[in-house]
Structures are given as C-alpha cells and as structure tokens.
N, C-alpha and C positions, 0 to 999 in steps of 0.2 A: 612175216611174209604175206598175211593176212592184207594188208596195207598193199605190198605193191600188186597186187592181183587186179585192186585198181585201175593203176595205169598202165595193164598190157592190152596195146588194143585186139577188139575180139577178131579182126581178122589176119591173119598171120603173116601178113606182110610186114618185112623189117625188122628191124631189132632193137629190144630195150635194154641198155647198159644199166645192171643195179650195183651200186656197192654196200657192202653189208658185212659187217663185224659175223653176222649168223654162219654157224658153221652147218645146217642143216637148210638147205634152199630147196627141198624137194624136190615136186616135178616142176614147179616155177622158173626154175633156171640151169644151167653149168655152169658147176665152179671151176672158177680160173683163179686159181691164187696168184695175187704179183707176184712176178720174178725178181729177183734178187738181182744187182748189178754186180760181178764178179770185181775186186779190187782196181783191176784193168780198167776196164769199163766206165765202174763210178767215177776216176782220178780223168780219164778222156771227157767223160760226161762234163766235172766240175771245172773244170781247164776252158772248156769251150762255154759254157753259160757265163764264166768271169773275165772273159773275152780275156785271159794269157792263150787260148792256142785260138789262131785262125780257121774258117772254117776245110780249109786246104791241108793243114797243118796235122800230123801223126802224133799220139802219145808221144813216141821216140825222140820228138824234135823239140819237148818240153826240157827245161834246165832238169838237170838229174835229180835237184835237189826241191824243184816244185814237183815234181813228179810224185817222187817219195812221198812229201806232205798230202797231196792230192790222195793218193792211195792210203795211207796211213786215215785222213777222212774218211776216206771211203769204206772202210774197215769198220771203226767210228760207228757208225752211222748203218752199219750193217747192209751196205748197199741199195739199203732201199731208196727208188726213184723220187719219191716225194719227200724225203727227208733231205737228199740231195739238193734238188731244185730250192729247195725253202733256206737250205745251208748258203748254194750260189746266189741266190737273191742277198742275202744279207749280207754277205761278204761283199757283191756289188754295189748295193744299197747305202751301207756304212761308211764310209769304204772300210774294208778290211783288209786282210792278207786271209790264206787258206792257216798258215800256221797262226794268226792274233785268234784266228776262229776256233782251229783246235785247242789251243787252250782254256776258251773262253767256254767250249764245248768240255773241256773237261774239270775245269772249279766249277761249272752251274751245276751241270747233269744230277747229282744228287738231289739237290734244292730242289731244283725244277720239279723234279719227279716227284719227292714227295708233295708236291704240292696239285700233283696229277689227278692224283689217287687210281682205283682200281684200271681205268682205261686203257692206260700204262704200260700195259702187261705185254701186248702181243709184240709192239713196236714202236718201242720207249724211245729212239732216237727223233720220230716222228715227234713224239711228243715234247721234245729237250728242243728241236729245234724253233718248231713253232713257237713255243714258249719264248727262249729268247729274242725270236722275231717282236712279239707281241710287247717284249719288254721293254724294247728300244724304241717302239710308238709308241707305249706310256710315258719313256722319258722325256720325250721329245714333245708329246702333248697329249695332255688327258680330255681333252675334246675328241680326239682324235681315235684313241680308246676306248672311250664310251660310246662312239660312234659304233665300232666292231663289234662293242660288247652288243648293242641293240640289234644291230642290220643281222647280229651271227642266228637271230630268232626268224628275220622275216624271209620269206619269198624274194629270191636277186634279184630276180628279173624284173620287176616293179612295185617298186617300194617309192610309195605317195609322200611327195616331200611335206605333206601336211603332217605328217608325223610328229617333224622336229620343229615348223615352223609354226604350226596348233599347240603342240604338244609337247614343248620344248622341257617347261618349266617340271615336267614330271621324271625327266632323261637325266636330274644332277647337275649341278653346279654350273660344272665346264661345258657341257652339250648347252646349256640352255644358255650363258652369256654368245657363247656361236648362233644359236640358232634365231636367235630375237633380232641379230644384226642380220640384212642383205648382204650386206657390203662384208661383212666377217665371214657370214654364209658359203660365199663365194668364191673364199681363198683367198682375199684381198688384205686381210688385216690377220693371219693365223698366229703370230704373238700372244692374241690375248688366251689365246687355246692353253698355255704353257702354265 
C-alpha cells in the first residue's frame, strides 16, 4: 500500500480506483470486494457479450437448452465478472459454442491450474480462463505471444515502438523475425508469426 500512497493525489478531489489482491488497505482505501454474478445473471451476462440474446431480448427468451448451458458456465466460473467476460470473448473470438467452451473449461482446468501456481487460489476460474485465452494466441502465433508476454511488464499507455524495432533481436525468435520487417510489423504478412 506503501506504493499507491503515491498516486493519491494530495488534494481530495475525485477518486482513485485501486485493485489489489491485499486484504489489509488500511486508511488508504474501502474495500469493496467484487460481487459475484448470481447463475441468472452470469448466463444473461454471457448470452448478450456472444451476441445469442439481443440487446432488447430477456434471459427467458433464450432457447431453454442455451440458457442452461449459459448458467451451468456461469456456475463454472463462480460468477465472477472477469472470468465471464474473458470466457465470452473466446467463445466469440474462436468461434465457439458456450457448451465446446464448457468442456474445453473442464479437461483444461486442472493443467492450467497447475501451471498457475500459488495465485490460483482466490479465483482460479479467472485464472483457467485467461490461461486458455492465452493458449489459443500462442497457437495461433508465437509472435504474438511474446508480444503479451513483454507489453504484460510495460506501462499501456505508451510503449515506444523502439522497443521491438531496436530491440527486437533480444524479444526471441518470433518477435524479432516480426519486428525487423515494416511490412510484417504492420500486420501485412502475420504467417511468418506462426
């Protein structure tokens, strides 16, 4: 907490959103622990991010039998919001089905996890999903990958392409046959990524 005392500015206008695994935020903050999505909820949630329900459109008016599956996810995944969202992205992503995802959610989940380690622990679905996200960009291309694996160290908001295009050759194999080319650079030729 030491760290973000930093960036509260000193005069008390406005508000700082922190997120933090710390269960002890002192007088620095109130905690608000995320809320859980109730079954309900998640399967409305995941229906509408994988565009099967309109935005007009009731849980009730989903086929009974996507509903279920939605909910059964939902379950899954313990209702948390961002496990959610990272499950509907890849299921829209891929494409998928909610059920290709459920199962695919349940022969990883063990692997994945152990491959977590301690992190794991609070909210392991979070961690199972990202994880398959992240698998299916390495499959897809390990330039692409190595790209995450770097940018996941730096500052988002501005990250000097000198980086990769100085600095390529230190980034591995695949970053650096991308980064040497413009033209690969640029999304023009991403094959060679693979």
């Amino acid at each position: 907490m030491k760290l973000a005392r930093e960036f509260i500015p000193a005069k008390k206008n406005g508000h700082v959103l922190l997120t933090t695994r710390a269960q002890n935020v002192g007088d620095i903050a109130a905690r608000n622990p995320v809320q859980k999505m109730n079954p309900a909820e998640g399967a409305f949630f995941l229906l509408r991010k994988t565009g099967k329900l309109k935005s007009d459109d009731s849980l009730e008016s989903a086929p009974t039998g996507l509903r279920q599956q939605a909910e059964a996810l939902s379950k899954e995944l313990d209702g948390l919001p961002l496990a959610l969202d990272q499950a509907a992205a890849f299921i829209v992503e891929m494409p998928s089905s909610i059920e290709q995802y459920l199962r695919l959610y349940a022969t990883e989940r063990a692997e994945l996890l152990a491959h977590r380690g301690e992190l794991t622990q609070d909210h392991p679905s979070v961690a199972v999903t990202f994880s398959l996200a992240f698998k299916q960009v390495e499959q897809a291309s390990a330039a692409a990958a190595d790209l995450l694996r770097v940018c996941a160290f730096l500052e988002s908001d501005a990250i000097p392409l000198e980086i990769f295009s100085d600095g390529g050759q230190e980034l591995g194999e695949a970053l650096s046959a991308i980064a040497e080319s413009t033209l690969n650079w640029n999304g023009r030729s991403n094959q060679t990524a693979k």
